[in-house]
Phi, psi and omega in degrees: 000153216244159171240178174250127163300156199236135180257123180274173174204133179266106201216151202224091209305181169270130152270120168259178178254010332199085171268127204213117179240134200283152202290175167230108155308110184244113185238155151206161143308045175323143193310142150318169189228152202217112173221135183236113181240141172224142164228149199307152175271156219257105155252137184225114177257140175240074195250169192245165187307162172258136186255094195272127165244139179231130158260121158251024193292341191295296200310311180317270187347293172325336215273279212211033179057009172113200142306154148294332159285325178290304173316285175319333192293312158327297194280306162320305147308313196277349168285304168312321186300281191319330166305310194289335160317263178331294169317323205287327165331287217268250234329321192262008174267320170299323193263347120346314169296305140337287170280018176005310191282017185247127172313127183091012189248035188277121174327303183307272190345296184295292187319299176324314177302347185253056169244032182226131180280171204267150212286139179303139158355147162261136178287334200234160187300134192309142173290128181217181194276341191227057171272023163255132181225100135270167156190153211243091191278151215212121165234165176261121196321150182283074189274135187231152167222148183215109176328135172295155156223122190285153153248154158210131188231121187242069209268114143313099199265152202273150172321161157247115177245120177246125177238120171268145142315151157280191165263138187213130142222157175236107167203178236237124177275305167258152149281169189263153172220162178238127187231085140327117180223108164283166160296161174276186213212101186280107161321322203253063166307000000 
């Protein structure tokens, strides 16, 4: 019996290889900027003078009568009242006389009562407690107020991102093969 030769074949696959280190990410921040401006608060008080007025003419008038116009004005009237006196005096002295026939109605009577003169006009205005007039004006001050004010300016610096690669290589460690080995071959028949 005869066998059939067998052809071996042989095969050697490929390996590839793959070495690979992963990237890195490098992030940073910088700090926020911060500017805070305040400006201060304002009060502005404004006050005004105080104003005293004093009138003393009541008093002067008390004093030493016054003014001149005021005084003569005075002196005047009060010479009508004594004219109006005096006539009114000599009307009831006449009519006194007039009555002769009455006791005690004697010229020496009447005429005696009447010796003593009569006093000149008062120049000046009667004396009183509030013959001063003051008074005091007042306004109230002018207040202004102005609130403080913060400003805040906030600038945000944006990340800084850095990317390195990684490394990736790729390569064929084995190749794939094929290898065919025949029988051997007997010749000799």
């Amino acid at each position: 019996m005869k066998t059939l030769p067998v052809v071996q074949i042989r095969t050697t696959p490929s390996i590839l290889n793959i070495d690979a280190d992963p990237g890195q990410y490098s992030i940073r921040q910088p700090k926020a900027e911060v500017q805070l401006n305040t400006r201060p608060a304002k009060l502005t008080v404004e006050s005004h003078p105080i104003t005293l007025h004093v009138d003393q003419s009541k008093a002067f008038s008390a004093y030493n009568g016054g003014n001149m116009i005021d005084m003569n004005a005075r002196i005047y009237s009060g010479i009508q009242q004594q004219f109006l006196q005096n006539m009114a005096e000599r009307v009831q002295q006449g009519n006194q006389l007039a009555a002769i026939h009455k006791p005690g109605n004697t010229i020496a009577n009447i005429v005696g009562m009447n010796w003593q003169p009569q006093p000149f006009p008062e120049t000046r205005t009667p004396a009183s407690f509030d013959n001063v007039d003051t008074r005091v004006d007042t306004r109230p001050p002018d207040i202004n107020f102005q609130p403080a004010v913060s400003e805040m300016n906030v600038i945000v610096n944006k990340p800084e991102i850095e990317y390195q690669r990684g490394k990736l290589d790729i390569y064929v460690k084995q190749y794939a093969s094929v290898q065919y080995t025949p029988p051997d071959i007997d010749v000799g028949l």
